[in-house]
C-alpha positions as a printed Julia matrix, in Angstrom:
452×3 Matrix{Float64}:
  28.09   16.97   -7.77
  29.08   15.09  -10.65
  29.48   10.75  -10.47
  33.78   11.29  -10.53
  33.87   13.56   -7.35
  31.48   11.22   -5.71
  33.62    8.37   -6.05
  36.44   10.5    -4.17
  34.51   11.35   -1.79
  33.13    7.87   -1.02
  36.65    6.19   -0.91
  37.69    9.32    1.27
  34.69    8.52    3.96
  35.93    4.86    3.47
  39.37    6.28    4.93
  38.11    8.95    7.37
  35.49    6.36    9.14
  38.61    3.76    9.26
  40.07    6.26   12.02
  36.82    7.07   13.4
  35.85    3.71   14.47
  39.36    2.38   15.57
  39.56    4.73   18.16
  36.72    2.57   19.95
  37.51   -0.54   19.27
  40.51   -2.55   17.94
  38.73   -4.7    15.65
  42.34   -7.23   15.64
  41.38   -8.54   19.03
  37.67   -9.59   18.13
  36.98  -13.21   18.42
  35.68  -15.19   15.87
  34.91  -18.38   17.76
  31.64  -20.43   18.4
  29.42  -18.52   20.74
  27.94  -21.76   22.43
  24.0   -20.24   23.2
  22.78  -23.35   24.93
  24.64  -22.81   27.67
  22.3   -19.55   28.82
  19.98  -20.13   26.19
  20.27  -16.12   25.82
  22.01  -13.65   23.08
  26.39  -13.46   24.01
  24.84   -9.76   24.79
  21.63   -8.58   25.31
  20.0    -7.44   21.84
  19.74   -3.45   21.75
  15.71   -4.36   20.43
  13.49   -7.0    21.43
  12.53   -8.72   18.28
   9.94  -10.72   19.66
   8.41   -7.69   20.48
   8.96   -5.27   17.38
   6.98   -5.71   14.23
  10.9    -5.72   11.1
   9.74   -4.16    8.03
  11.47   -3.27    4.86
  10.74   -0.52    2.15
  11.69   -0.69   -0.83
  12.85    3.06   -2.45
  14.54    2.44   -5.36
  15.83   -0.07   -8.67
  19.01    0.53  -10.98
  19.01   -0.23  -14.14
  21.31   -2.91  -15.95
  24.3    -0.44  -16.39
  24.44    1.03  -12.98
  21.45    4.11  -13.22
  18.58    4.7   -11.64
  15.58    2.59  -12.94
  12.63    3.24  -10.97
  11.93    5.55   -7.86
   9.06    4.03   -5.37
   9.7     5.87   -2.46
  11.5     9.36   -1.63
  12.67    9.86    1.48
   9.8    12.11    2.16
   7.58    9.51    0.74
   9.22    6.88    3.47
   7.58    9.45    6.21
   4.18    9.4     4.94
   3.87    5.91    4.81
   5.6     5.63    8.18
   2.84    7.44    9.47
  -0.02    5.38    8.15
   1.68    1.72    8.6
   1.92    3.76   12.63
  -1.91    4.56   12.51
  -2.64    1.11   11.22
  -0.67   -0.89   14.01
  -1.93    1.35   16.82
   1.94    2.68   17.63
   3.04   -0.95   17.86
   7.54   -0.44   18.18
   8.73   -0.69   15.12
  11.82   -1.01   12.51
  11.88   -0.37    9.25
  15.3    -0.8     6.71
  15.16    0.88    3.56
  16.06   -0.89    0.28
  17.57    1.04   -2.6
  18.69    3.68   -0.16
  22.16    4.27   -1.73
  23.64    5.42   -5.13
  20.79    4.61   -7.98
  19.21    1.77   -5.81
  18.8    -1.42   -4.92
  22.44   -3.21   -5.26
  23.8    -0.57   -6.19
  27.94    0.69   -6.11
  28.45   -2.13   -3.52
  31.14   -2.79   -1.55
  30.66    0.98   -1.38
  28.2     2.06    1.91
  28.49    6.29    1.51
  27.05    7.6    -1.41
  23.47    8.18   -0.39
  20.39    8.14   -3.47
  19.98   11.31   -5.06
  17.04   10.43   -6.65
  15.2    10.43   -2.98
  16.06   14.07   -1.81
  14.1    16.38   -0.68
  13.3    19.52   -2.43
  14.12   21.6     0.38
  17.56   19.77    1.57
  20.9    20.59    0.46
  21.72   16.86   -0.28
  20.11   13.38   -0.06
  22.24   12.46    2.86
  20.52   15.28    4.63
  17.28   14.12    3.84
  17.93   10.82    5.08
  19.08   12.16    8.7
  15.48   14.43    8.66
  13.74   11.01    8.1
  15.41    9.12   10.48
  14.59   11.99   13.02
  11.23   12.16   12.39
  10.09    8.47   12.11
  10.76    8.31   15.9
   7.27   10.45   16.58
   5.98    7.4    15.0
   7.05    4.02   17.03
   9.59    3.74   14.45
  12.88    3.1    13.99
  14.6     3.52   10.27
  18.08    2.16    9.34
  19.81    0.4     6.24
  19.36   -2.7     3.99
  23.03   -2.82    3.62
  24.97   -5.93    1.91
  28.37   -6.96    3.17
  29.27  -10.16    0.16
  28.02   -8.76   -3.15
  30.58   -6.05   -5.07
  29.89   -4.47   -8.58
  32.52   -3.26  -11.47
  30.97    0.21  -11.59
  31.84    0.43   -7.77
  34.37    3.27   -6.66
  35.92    0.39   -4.28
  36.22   -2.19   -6.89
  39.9    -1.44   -7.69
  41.23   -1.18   -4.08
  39.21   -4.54   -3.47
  40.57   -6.46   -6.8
  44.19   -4.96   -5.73
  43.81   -6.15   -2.27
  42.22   -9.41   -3.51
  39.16   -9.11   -1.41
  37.5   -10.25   -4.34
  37.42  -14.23   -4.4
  39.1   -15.47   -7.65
  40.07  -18.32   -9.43
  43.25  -20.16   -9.24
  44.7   -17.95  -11.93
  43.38  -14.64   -9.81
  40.36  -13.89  -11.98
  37.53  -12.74  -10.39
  35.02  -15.43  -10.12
  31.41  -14.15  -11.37
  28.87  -14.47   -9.19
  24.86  -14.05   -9.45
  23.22  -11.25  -12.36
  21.28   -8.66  -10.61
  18.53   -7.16  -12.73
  21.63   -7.26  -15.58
  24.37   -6.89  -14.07
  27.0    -9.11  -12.78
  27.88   -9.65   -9.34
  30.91  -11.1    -7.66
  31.49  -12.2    -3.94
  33.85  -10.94   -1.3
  36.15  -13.1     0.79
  35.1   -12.27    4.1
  38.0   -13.19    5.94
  40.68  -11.25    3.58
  38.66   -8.18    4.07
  38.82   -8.39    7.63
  42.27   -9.29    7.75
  43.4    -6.05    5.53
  41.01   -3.91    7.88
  38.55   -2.97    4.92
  35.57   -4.44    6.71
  35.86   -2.12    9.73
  36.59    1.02    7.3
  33.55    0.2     5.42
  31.19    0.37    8.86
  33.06    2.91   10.09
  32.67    5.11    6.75
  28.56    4.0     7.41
  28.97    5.2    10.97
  30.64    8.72   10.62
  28.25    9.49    7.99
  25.27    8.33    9.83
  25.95    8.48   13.51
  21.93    7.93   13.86
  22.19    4.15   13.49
  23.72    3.62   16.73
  20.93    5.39   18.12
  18.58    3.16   16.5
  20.58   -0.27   17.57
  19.55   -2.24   14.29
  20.8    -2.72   11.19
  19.72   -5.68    8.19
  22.84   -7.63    5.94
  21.22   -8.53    3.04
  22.48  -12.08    1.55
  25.32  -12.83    4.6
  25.56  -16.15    3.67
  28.41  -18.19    4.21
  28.89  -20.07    0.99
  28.49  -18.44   -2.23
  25.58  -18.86   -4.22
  27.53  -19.35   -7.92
  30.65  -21.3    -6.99
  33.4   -21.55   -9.25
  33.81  -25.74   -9.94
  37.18  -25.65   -8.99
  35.95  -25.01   -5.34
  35.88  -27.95   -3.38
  33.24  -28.51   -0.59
  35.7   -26.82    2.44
  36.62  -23.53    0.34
  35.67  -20.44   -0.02
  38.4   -18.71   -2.6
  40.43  -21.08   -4.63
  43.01  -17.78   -4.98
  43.65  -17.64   -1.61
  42.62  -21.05    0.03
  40.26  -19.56    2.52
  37.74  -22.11    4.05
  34.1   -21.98    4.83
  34.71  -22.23    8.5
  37.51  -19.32    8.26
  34.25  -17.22    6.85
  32.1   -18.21    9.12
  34.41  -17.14   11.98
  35.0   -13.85   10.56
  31.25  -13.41   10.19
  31.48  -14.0    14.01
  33.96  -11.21   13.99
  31.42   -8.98   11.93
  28.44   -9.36   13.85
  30.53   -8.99   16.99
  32.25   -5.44   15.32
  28.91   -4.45   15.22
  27.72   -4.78   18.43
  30.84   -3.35   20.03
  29.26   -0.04   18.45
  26.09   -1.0    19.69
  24.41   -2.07   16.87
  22.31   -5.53   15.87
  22.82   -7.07   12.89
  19.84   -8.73   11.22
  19.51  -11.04    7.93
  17.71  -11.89    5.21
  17.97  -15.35    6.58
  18.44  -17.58    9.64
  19.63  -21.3     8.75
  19.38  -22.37    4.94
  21.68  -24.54    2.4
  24.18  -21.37    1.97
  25.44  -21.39    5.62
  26.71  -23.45    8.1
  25.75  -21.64   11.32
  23.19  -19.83   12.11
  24.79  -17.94   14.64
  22.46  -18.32   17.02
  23.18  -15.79   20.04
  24.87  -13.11   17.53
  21.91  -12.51   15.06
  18.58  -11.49   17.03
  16.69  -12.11   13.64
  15.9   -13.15   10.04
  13.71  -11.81    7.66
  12.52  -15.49    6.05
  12.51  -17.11    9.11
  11.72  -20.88    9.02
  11.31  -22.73   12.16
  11.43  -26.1    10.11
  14.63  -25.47    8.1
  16.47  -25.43   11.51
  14.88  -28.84   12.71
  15.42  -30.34    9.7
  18.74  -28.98    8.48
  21.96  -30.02    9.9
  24.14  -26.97   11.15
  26.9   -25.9    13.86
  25.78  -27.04   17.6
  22.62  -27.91   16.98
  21.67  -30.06   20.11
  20.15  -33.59   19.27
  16.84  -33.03   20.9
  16.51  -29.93   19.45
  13.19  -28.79   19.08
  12.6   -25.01   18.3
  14.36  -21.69   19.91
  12.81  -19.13   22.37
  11.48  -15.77   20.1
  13.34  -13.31   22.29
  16.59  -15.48   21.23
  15.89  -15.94   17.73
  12.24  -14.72   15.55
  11.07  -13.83   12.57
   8.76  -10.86   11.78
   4.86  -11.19   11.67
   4.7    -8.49    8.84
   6.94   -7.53    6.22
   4.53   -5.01    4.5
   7.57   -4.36    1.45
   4.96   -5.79   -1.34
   1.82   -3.89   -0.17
   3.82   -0.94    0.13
   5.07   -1.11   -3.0
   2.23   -2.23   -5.01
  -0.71    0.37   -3.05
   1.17    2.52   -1.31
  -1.73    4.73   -1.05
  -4.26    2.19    0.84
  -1.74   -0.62    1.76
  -4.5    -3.11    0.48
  -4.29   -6.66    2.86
  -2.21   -4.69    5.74
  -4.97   -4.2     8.11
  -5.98   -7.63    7.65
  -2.12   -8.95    8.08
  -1.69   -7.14   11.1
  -4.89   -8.1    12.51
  -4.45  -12.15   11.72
  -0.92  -12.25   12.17
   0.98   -9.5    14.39
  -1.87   -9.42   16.83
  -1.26  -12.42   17.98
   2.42  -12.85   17.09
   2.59  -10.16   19.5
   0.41  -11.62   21.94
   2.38  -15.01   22.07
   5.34  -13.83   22.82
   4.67  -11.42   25.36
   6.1   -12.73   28.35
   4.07  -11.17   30.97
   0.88  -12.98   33.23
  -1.95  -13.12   31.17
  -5.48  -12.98   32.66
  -8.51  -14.16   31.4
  -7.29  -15.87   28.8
 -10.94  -18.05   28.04
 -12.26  -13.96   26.41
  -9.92  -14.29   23.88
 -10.32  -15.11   20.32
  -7.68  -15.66   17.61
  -9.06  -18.03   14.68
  -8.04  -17.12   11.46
 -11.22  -15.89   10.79
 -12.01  -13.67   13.67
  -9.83  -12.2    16.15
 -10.57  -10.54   19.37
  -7.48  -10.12   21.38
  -5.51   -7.7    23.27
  -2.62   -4.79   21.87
  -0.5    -5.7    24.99
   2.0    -2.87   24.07
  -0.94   -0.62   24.37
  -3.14   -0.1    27.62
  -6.8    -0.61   28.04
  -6.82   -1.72   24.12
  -8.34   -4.57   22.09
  -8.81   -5.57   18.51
 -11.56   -7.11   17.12
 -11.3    -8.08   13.57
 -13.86  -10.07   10.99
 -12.63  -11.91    8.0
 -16.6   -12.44    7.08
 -17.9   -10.39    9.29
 -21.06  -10.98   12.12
 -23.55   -9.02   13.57
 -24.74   -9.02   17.19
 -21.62  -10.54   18.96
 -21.49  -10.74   22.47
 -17.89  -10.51   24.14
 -16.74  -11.14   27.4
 -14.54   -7.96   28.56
 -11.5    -8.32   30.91
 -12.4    -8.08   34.94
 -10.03   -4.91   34.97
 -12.7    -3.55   33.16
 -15.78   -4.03   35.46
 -15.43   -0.07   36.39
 -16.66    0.8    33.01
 -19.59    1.67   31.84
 -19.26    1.84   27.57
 -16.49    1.44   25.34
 -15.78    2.97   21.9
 -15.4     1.0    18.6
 -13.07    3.07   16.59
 -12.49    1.65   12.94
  -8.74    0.65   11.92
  -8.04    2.72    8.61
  -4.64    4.0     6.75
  -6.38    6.99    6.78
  -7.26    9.89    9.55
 -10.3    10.19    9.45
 -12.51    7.1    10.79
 -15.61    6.28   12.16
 -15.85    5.65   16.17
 -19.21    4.24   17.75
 -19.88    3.8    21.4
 -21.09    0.77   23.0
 -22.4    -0.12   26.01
 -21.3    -2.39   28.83
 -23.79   -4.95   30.12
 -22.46   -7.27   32.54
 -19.52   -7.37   31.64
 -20.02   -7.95   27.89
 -20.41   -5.5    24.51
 -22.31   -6.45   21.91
 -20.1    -6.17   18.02
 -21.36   -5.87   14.58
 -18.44   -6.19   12.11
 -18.68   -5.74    8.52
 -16.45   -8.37    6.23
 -13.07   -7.45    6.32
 -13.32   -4.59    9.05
 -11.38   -3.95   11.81
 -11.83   -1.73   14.96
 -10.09   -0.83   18.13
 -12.14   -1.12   21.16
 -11.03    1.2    24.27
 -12.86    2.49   27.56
């Protein structure tokens, strides 16, 4: 299929999902107001995924090139399932999500505002078309704890995109007071420029665009999640003849009108059952963090939202419950991407970090809490999500350990060590139980499940 015929075909899906989705929900009577969280202290609807509870990660697939190509292929979509197997076998089937990067067209920013022309650099041999190589993947990550959806971006739109001329037409595009487009950031050569949120919604574009996403990959609803890339309220290259409370000098939209319609867009969302997570939470280019509407953010930073100002933050605010509003303990896209054949410093990182993330925000009656151990050094705690289960892990390593054992296990009479390793075959050692203790040798760096 040559480049021409799939530019019809995307802005045909854009037009065909526009039907689709209205049919469920009249996107005109969404509210953009202020959802005010305190009041509860819980999300305007419960999340479709517990967060606090999920380890977020992202892969990155693919680059384009400075003229709109395809630079560099990590990942193929049958690549995605190998390492979703491993980063599986390496967190002990811990529930997870993973969003793919560079998913669409010839990568990573690629064709945007455009959602539905799908990679075909990442196809499988054996498939027809990427797009059906993407719904095997999605299919069969689920035998692995996982969930995979979309790195998708909703403010960034490119000259090479098959949208660009209904969006300049429709002036979705923020421009200058004359009506030129005003340039925004250079992605890996090429220039960006930055969609008016609230003129998209208002000429029903937004909704065709998820809808178009939705028809074509019905899956994500399944899956509840998906990550907006860069949502940010203000722009991050601003035109100088923008003043403080606008958005687009063309049109004389404000910052708060885009904030409410990104109410409107996380909300759209949702009424198909989906969560929308970010890249970020509350930072210098937005002026809520709509707490309540976005479960999480990849660079979450518990101190920019004490010490930033933003949209009803309470004046002895302190810090926000993790099932309201987290982070992720692991983001695994560099090790991926740099070994994806040993994922060198995972087992380590999910040791030191989601082991206890985990274990912290687990809500449920801990017992015998003096056993446990979580320095940075050395940890020796419990994979909650997992029965009967511990992890013991050595920075430096010691030999001849003693460790206390939970009273559930009294009935026991030996355990088994089993090493934690991105590959299948391990080594497993048993170890006897004397009262109520097992005695652990751990090499530097090693890590190893410990089970009745």
């Amino acid at each position: 299929m040559n480049l021409s015929i799939k530019y019809f075909t995307a802005c045909l899906l854009l037009f065909i999902g526009f039907g689709a989705g209205a049919q469920h929900t009249d996107y005109k009577l969404i509210s953009g107001e202020y959802y005010d969280w305190k009041k509860t202290m819980k999300p305007e609807k419960p999340w479709r995924r517990d967060y606090s509870q999920t380890v977020v990660m992202k892969l990155m697939l693919c680059t384009r090139d400075s003229v709109g190509g395809v630079k560099q292929v990590y990942l193929r979509f049958e690549d995605v399932l190998g390492q979703v197997k491993k980063l599986d076998r390496i967190t002990i089937g811990i529930p997870k999500i993973i969003y793919l990067v560079g998913w669409q067209a010839a990568g990573h920013d690629s064709k945007y505002p455009s959602f539905t022309i799908v990679n075909d650099s990442l196809k499988r041999k054996q498939d027809r078309t990427a797009l059906e190589s993407l719904h095997w993947l999605i299919k069969e990550a689920r035998k692995y704890n996982t969930t995979v959806s979309l790195h998708i971006n909703l403010i960034d739109a490119f000259k090479d995109s098959p949208l660009w001329q209904v969006y300049d037409e429709n002036n979705i595009i923020i421009k200058d007071k004359n009506g030129q487009p005003v340039p925004g950031e250079v992605f890996d050569g090429m220039q960006s420029y930055q969609i008016d949120y609230a003129q998209e919604w208002k000429t029903g574009y937004t909704v065709k665009r998820i809808d178009s996403l939705l028809s074509m990959l019905p899956e994500l609803k399944e899956g509840g999640t998906i990550h907006v890339d860069a949502f940010h309220t203000i722009q991050p290259v601003r035109s100088k003849e923008i003043k403080d409370s606008i958005a687009n000098p063309f049109l004389g939209t404000t910052l708060q009108e885009e904030a409410a319609t990104q109410r409107k867009i996380f909300r759209y969302w949702r009424a198909h059952n989906i969560d929308v997570t970010s890249e970020g939470g509350m930072y210098w280019l937005r002026i809520d963090p709509f707490i309540g509407l976005q479960p999480m953010a990849w660079w979450y930073n518990a101190e920019e939202f004490e010490k930033s100002n933003w949209l009803g933050k309470p004046k002895d605010f302190k810090s926000l419950p993790a099932n309201l509003y987290t982070g992720t303990p692991m983001h695994a896209e560099q090790e991926v991407k740099t070994d994806p054949e040993n994922l060198s410093g995972l087992i380590k990182e999910f040791c030191t970090s989601v082991v206890p993330w985990y274990y912290a925000n687990n809500t449920a009656v801990k017992k015998d809490k003096q056993i446990w151990e979580l320095t940075g050094s050395n940890i020796f705690l419990p994979a909650l999500w997992k029965a009967n289960t511990i992890v013991a892990y050595s920075e430096n390593g010691y030999s001849n350990r003693k460790w206390k054992l939970p009273s559930e296990w009294n009935s026991f009479k030996k355990v088994t060590a089993t090493r934690l390793s991105v590959k299948k075959t391990v080594g497993r050692t048993v170890i006897p139980i004397v009262d109520g203790t097992i005695t652990l040798k751990l090499e530097p760096g090693q890590a190893v499940i410990i089970q009745p």
